[in-house]
C-alpha positions as CSV (number, residue, x, y, z in Angstrom):
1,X,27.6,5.4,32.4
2,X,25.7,8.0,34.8
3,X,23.1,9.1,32.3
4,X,19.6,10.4,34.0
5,X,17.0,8.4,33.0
6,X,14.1,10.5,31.5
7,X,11.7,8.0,33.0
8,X,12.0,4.8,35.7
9,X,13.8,2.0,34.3
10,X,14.2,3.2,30.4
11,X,17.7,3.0,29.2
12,X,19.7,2.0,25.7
13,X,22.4,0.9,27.4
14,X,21.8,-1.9,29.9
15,X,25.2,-3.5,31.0
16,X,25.3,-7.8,31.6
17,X,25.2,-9.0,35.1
18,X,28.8,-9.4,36.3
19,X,29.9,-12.8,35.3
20,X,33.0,-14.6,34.1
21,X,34.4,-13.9,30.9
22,X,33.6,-17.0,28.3
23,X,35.1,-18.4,24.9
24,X,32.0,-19.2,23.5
25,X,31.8,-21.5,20.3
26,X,28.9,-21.9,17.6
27,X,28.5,-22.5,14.2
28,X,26.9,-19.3,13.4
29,X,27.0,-15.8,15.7
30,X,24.1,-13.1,15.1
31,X,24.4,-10.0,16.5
32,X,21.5,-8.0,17.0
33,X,18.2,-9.6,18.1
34,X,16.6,-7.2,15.7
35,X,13.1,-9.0,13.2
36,X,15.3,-10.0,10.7
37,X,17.9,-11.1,13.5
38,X,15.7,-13.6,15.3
39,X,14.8,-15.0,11.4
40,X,18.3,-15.7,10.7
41,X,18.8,-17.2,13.7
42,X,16.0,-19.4,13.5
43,X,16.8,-20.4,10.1
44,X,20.3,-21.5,10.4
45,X,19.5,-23.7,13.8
46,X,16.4,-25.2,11.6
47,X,19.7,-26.6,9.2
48,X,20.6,-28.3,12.3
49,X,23.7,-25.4,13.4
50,X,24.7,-24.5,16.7
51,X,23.6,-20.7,17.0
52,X,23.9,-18.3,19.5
53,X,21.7,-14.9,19.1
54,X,23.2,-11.5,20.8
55,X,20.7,-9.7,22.0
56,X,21.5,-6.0,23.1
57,X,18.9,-5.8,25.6
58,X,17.0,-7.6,27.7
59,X,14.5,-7.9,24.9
60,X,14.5,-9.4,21.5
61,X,12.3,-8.6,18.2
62,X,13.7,-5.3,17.1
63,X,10.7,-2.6,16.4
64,X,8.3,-5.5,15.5
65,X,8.3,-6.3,19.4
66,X,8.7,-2.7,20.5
67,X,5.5,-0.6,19.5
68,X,5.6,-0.5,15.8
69,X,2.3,-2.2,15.5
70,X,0.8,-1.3,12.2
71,X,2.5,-2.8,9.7
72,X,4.7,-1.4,6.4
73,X,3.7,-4.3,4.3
74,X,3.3,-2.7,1.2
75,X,1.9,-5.4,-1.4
76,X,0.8,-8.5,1.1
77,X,1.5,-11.1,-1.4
78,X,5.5,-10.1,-1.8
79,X,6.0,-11.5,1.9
80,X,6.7,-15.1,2.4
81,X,8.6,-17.4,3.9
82,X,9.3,-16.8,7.8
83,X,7.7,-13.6,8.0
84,X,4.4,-14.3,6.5
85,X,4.4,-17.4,9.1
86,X,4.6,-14.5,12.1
87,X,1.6,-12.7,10.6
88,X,-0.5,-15.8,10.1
89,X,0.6,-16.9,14.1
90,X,-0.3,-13.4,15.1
91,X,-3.9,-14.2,13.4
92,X,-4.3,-17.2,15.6
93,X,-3.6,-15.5,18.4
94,X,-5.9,-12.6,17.5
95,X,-8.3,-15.9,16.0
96,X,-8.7,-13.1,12.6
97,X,-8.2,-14.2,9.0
98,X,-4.6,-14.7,8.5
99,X,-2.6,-12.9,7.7
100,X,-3.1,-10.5,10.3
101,X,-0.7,-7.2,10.1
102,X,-1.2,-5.3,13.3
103,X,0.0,-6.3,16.0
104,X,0.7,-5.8,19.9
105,X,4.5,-5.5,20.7
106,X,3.9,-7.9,23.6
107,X,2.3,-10.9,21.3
108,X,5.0,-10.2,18.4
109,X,7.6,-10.9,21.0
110,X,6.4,-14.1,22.7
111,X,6.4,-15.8,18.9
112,X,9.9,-14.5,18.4
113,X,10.9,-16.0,21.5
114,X,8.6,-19.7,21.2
115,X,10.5,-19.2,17.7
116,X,13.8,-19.1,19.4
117,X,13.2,-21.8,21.9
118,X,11.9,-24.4,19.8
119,X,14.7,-23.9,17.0
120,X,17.3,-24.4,19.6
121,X,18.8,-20.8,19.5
122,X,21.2,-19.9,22.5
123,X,20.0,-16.3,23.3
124,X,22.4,-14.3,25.6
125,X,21.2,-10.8,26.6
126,X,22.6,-7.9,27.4
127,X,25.8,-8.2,25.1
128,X,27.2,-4.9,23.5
129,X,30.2,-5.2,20.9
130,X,33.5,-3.6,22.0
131,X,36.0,-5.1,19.4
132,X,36.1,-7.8,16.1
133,X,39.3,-9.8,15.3
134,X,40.2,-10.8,12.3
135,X,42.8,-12.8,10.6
136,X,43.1,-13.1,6.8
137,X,40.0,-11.5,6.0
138,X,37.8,-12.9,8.0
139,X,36.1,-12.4,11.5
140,X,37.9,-15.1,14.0
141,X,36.2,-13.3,17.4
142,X,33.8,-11.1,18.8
143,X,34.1,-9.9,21.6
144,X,31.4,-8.4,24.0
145,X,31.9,-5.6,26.9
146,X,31.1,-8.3,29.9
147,X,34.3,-9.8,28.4
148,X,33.3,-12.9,26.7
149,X,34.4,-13.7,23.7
150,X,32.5,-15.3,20.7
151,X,34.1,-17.5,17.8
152,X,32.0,-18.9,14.9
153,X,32.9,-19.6,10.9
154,X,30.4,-17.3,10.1
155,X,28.9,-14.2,12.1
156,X,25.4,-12.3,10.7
157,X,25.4,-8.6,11.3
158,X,21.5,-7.8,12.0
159,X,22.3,-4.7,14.0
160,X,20.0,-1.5,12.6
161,X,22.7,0.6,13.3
162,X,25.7,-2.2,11.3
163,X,28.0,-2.0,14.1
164,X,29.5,-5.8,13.6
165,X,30.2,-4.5,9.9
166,X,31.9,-1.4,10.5
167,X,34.0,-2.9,13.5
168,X,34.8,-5.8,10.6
169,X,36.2,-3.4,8.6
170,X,33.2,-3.0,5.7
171,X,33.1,-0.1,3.7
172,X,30.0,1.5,4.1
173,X,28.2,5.1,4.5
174,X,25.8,7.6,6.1
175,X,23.1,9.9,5.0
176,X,21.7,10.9,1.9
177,X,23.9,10.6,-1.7
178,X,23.8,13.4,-3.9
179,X,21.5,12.6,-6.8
180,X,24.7,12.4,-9.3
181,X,26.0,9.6,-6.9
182,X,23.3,7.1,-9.0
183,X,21.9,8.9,-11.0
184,X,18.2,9.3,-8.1
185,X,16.0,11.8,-8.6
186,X,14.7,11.6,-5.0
187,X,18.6,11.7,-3.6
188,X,20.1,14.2,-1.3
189,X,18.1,17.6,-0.3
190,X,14.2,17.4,-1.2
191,X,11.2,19.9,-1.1
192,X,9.2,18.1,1.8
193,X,5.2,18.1,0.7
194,X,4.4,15.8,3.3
195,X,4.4,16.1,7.0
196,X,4.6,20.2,6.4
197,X,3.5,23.6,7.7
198,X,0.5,24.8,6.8
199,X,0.7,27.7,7.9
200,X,3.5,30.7,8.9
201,X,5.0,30.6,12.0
202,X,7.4,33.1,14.1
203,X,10.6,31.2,14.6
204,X,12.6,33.5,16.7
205,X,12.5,33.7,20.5
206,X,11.3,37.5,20.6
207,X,8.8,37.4,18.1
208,X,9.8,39.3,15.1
209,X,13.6,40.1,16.1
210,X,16.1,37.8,14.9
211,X,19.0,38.9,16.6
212,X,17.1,36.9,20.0
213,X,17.7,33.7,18.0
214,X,15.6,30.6,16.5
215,X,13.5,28.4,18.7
216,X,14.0,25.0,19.7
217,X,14.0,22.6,17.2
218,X,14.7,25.1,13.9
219,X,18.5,24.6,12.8
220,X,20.6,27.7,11.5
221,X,22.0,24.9,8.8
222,X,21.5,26.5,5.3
223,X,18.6,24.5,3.3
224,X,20.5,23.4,0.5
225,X,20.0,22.7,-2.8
226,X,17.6,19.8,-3.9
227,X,20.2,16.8,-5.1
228,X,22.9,17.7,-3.0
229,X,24.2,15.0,-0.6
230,X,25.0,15.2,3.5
231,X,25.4,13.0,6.2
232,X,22.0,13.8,7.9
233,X,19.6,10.7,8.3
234,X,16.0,10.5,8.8
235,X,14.3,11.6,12.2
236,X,13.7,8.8,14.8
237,X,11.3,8.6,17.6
238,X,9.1,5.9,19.6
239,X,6.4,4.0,18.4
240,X,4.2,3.9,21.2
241,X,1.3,1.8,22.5
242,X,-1.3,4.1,23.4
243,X,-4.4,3.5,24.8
244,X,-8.3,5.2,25.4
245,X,-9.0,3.0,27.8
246,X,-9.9,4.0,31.4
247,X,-6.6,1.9,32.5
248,X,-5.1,3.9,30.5
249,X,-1.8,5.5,32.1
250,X,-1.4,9.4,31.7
251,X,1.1,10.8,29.8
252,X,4.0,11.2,32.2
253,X,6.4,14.5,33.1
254,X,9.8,13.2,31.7
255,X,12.7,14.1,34.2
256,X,14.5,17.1,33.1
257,X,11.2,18.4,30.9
258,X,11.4,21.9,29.0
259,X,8.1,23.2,28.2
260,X,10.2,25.8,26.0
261,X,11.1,23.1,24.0
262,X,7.8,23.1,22.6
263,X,7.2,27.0,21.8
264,X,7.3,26.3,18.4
265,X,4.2,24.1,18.7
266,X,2.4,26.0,20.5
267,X,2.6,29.1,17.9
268,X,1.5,26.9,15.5
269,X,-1.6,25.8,17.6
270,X,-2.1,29.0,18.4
271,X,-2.2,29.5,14.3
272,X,-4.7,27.2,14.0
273,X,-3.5,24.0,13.3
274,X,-3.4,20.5,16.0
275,X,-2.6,17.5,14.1
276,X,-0.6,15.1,16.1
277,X,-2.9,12.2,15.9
278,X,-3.1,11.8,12.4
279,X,-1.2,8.5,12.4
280,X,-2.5,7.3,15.3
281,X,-4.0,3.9,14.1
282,X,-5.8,0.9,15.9
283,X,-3.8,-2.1,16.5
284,X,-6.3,-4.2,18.3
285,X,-9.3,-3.1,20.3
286,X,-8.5,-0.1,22.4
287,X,-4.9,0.2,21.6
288,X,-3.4,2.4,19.4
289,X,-0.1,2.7,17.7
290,X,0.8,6.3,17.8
291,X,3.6,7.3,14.5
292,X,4.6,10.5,13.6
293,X,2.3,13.4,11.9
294,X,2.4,16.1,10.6
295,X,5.0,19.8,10.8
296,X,6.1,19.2,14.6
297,X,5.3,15.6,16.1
298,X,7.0,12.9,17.8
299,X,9.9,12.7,15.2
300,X,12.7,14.6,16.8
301,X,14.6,16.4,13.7
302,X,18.1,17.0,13.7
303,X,19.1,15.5,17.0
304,X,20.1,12.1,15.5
305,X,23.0,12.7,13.2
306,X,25.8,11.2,15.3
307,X,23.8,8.3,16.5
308,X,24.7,5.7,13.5
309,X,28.8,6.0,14.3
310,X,28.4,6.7,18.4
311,X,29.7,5.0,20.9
312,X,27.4,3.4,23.7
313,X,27.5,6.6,25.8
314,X,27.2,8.8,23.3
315,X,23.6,6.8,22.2
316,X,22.6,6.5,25.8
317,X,22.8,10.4,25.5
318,X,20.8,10.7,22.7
319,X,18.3,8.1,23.4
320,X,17.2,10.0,26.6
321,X,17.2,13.0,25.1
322,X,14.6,11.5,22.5
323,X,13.0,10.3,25.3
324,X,12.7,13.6,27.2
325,X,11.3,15.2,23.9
326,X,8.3,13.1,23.1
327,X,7.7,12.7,26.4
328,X,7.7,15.7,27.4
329,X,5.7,16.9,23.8
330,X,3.1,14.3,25.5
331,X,2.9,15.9,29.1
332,X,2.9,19.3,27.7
333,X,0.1,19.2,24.8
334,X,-1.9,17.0,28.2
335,X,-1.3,20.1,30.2
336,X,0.1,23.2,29.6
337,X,-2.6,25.9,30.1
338,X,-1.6,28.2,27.4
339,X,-2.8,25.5,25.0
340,X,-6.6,25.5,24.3
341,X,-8.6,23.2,26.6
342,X,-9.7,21.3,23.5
343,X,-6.0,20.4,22.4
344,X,-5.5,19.3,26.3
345,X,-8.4,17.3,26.3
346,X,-7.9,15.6,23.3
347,X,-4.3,14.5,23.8
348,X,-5.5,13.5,27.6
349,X,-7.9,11.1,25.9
350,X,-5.1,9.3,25.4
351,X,-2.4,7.1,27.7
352,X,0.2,4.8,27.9
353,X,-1.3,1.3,27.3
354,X,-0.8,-0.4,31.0
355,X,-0.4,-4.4,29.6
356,X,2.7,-2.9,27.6
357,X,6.8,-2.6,28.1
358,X,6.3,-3.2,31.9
359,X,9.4,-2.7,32.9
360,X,10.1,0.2,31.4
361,X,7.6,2.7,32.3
362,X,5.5,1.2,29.7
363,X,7.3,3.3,27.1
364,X,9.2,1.4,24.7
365,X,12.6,0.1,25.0
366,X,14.3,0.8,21.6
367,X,13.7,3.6,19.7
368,X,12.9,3.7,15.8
369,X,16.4,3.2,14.5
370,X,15.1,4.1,10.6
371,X,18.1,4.4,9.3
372,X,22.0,4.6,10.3
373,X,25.0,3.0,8.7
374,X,24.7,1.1,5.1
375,X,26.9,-1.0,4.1
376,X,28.6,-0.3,0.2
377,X,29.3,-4.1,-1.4
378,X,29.2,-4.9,-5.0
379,X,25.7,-4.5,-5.4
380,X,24.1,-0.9,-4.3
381,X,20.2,-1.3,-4.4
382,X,19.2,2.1,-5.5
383,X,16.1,4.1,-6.5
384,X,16.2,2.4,-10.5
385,X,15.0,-0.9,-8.8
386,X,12.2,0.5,-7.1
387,X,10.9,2.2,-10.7
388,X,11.8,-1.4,-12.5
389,X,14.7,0.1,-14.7
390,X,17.2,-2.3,-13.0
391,X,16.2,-5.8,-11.8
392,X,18.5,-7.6,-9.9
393,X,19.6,-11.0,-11.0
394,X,19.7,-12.7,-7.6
395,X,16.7,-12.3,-5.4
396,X,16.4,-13.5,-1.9
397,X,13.2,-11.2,-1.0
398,X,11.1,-8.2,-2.5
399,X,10.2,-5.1,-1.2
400,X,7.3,-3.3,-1.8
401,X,6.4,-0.4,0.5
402,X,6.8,3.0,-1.1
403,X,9.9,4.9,-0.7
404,X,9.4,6.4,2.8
405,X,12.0,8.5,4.3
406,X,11.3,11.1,7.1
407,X,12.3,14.5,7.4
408,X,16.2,15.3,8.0
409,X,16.1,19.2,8.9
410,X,14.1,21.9,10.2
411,X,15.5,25.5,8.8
412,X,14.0,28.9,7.5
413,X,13.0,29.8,4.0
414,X,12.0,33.1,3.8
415,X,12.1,33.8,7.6
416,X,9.4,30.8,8.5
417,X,10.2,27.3,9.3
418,X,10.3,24.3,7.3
419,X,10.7,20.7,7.1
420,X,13.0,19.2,5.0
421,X,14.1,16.0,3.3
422,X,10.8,14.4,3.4
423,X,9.8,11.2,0.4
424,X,6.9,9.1,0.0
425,X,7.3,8.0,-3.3
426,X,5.7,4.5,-4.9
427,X,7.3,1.7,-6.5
428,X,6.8,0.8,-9.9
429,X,6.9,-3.0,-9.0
430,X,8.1,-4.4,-6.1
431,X,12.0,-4.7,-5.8
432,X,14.0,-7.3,-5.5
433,X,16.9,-7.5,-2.1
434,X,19.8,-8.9,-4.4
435,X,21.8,-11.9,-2.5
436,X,24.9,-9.2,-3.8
437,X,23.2,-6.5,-1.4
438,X,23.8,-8.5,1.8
439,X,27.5,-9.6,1.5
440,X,30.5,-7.7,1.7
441,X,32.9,-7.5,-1.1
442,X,35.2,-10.5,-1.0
443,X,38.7,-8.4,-0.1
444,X,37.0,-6.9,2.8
445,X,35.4,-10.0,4.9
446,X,34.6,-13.6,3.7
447,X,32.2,-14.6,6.7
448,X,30.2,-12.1,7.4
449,X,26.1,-11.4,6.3
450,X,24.2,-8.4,7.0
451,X,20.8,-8.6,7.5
452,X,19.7,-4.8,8.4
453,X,22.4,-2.3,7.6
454,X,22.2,-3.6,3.9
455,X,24.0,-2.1,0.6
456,X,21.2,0.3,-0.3
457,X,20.9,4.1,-1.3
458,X,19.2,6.4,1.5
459,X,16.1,6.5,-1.5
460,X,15.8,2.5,-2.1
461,X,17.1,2.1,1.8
462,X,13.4,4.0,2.5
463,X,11.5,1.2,1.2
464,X,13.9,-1.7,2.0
465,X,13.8,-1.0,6.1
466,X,10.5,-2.1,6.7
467,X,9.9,-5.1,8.8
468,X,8.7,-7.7,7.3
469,X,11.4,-6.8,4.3
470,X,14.0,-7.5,7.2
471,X,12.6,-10.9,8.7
472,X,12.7,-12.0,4.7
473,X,16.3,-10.7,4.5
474,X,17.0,-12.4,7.8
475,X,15.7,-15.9,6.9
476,X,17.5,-15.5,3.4
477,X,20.8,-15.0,5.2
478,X,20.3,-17.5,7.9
479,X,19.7,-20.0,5.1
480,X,23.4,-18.8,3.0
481,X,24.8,-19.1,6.6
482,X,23.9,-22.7,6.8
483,X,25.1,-23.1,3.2
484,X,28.3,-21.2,3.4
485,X,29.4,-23.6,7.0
486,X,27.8,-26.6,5.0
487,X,30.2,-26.7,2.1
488,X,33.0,-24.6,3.9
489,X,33.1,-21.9,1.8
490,X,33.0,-17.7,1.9
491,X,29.8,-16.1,1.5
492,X,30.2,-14.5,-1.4
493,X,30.7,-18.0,-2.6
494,X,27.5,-19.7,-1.6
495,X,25.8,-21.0,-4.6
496,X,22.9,-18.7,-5.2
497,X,21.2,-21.6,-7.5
498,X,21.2,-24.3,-4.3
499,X,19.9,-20.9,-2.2
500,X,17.2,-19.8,-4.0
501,X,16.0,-23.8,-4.3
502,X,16.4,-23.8,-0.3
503,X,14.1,-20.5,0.2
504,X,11.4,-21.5,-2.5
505,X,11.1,-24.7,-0.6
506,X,10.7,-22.6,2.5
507,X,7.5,-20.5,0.7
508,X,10.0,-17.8,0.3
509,X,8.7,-14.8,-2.5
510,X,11.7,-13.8,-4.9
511,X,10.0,-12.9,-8.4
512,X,7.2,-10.3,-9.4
513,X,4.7,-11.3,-11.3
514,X,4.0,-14.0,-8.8
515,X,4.0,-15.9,-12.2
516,X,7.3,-16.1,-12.8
């Protein structure tokens, strides 16, 4: 894999040391040191099980430990269990009432890993899956591309992205349903109100003649009509650590950086509108946690659609190319000198917090993975459990966050650009994660859980992928993981009676009112 690095020592890809190939045995086998990842793990070594994590990297904690600092809680008092004991350890550390939401991607990781170590949890980095056998239904090996091989009774899939699922054979999808698929109102296509342009800009590369063609970043793709369904998923980007402090490091020149990319921006600066720091929010002192905002920000639209079914080149690829394009957005709102000296100075203000991802340019390690495959079992979470028409019978967490899905398309309407596939929409009550949700249907594996990738609509997936929703979902499945080995039976088998007992014990949060 020859891919250019966009900047010093960032890749998605990093391949294990060269060692020799092992059969290694455990009671349990996560794959993907993701939030909810490191939770299951935790939980099933804490029912005395011999676990071994699979982290991708040489990093662990998913987003939580990789610049998402500000937190997508949603209603505080739906989190519980393992994940509201990260956010009252991140209080001591920050000595703050507990619990304490933001928080600094290095801090989140060093309780992760104290997590880890104390639980007993064999962590191997640097292990990428390259096939699954199976035998009667169920997963006998996994094997990794430094050629060891990993056999368990029962494996957790906590990969964003659902890659031990899909090798396993379980149904699943990508992209948006169409709004007759369940019956959603805020399915397929949508009218984006949110995150918008303001105002008209020229999309063509000689102003005013089409035939020259569309700038960077607008897609010829037809708009669509509202409901209808398509594989496109929601934008991704990096959430980065950024700093006003003197220390701070300045926005660097990515290799390979376009300043054309960015035409279409400066137009619409030019019309009258700079708004890229909008959701840049304080995670602790001088640091900042800089999200997307806005018509054209650090969400790169349209250049993610393969990423959820590509092979490890292919997201190499596309990582560095997300890479080069907020980067390079960075460096050139710092210091192009067609942009007013206002915009410059104002994005200059800002840098790269130096105590941050030190080893990779002190940009983060894994981008925002929002959404990507999702897997179809018996139960499909959908937008009716986030308004309360549909409540689910067997809860193992709640999710409470609105409805949040970015934009999936940039096209013309009437010869102007605009965004499309934005929703922000509220829940009526928080939602219940159904036990049904995170097990595939018997026929098509017995001993696998999924802790990310879960059996979810793109609407209800919008307010299920938040963090803390996927450290519950972890510890939940860690827990049927213990069960399932315990009394030797499939997962879609565990009592949910003697599971909901376990997490209740475990100050786990599975009914709304808190009352009942």
């Amino acid at each position: 894999m020859t891919t250019t690095p966009a900047l010093p020592g960032l890749h998605h890809y990093l391949p294990a040391p060269a060692s020799r190939a092992q059969e290694v045995h455990a009671d349990v086998v996560v794959y993907g040191a993701t939030s909810g990842g490191v939770t299951a793990a935790v939980r099933a070594a804490q029912s005395g099980l011999a676990v071994v994590l699979l982290a991708f990297g040489d990093h662990l904690g998913g987003m939580s430990a990789a610049g998402l600092g500000t937190t997508d809680v949603g209603r505080a008092a739906t989190v519980g269990g393992l994940a509201r004991r990260f956010y009252d350890q991140v209080a001591a550390v920050y000595r703050a009432p507990a619990p304490h939401w933001d928080v600094e991607a290095h801090v989140a990781e060093e309780i992760l890993d104290s997590w880890l170590a104390a639980a007993g949890v064999r962590v191997h980095r640097r292990q990428r899956l390259t096939s699954v056998r199976r035998e009667s239904g169920r997963i006998v090996e996994l094997s990794t591309d430094d050629g060891h091989h990993y056999r368990a009774p029962v494996y957790v899939d906590a990969s964003y992205e659902g890659d031990l699922m899909a090798a396993a054979g379980v149904s699943y999808t990508v992209g948006r349903e169409a709004s007759r698929t369940y019956g959603e109102s805020l399915a397929g296509v949508q009218h984006s109100l949110n995150h918008q342009f303001e105002r008209p800009v020229d999309p063509y590369l000689v102003p005013g003649q089409p035939a020259s063609g569309l700038l960077p970043g607008i897609s010829a793709d037809p708009y669509g009509a509202v409901g209808d369904g398509d594989r496109r998923v929601q934008a991704y980007n990096f959430r980065l650590h950024v700093t006003t402090s003197p220390r701070r490091i300045p926005f660097p020149r990515p290799d390979g950086y376009d300043p054309d990319r960015y035409e279409l921006l400066r137009r619409y600066v030019e019309a009258g509108i700079f708004e890229l720091y909008g959701r840049t929010t304080r995670v602790r002192g001088d640091v900042f946690d800089m999200n997307n905002h806005g018509a054209f920000s650090s969400d790169h639209i349209g250049a993610n659609y393969e990423w959820p079914e590509a092979d490890h080149a292919r997201r190499e690829e596309i990582f560095q190319d997300h890479v080069r394009y907020q980067a390079g957005l960075l460096y050139f709102l710092a210091n192009d000198p067609r942009l007013p000296a206002a915009v410059r100075d104002a994005t200059a203000a800002y840098g790269l917090a130096p105590g941050e991802f030190t080893d990779t340019s002190h940009w983060p390690h894994q981008l925002y993975i929002r959404e990507a495959r999702r897997m179809v079992s018996d139960y499909v979470i959908t937008q009716h459990n986030g308004t309360g028409r549909v409540r689910a019978e067997d809860p193992i967490a709640l999710a409470s966050y609105v409805m949040d899905s970015h934009n999936a398309k940039r096209v013309l309407v009437d010869g102007h650009p605009r965004n499309e596939g934005n929703v922000q929409h509220p829940l009526a009550i928080p939602m219940a994660v159904p036990y049904r949700s995170v097990v595939p249907r018997a026929a098509e594996c017995a001993n696998l859980l999924v802790a990310a990738a879960i059996s979810a609509s793109h609407v209800a997936y919008a307010s299920v992928r938040m963090e803390p929703v996927f450290m519950m979902v972890g510890e939940a499945v860690g827990a049927a993981a213990a069960q399932a080995v315990a009394d030797k039976v499939a997962v879609q088998d565990v009592e949910y009676e003697s599971l909901r007992k376990e997490l209740l014990r475990a100050g786990a949060i599975l009914t709304w009112p808190l009352s009942q």
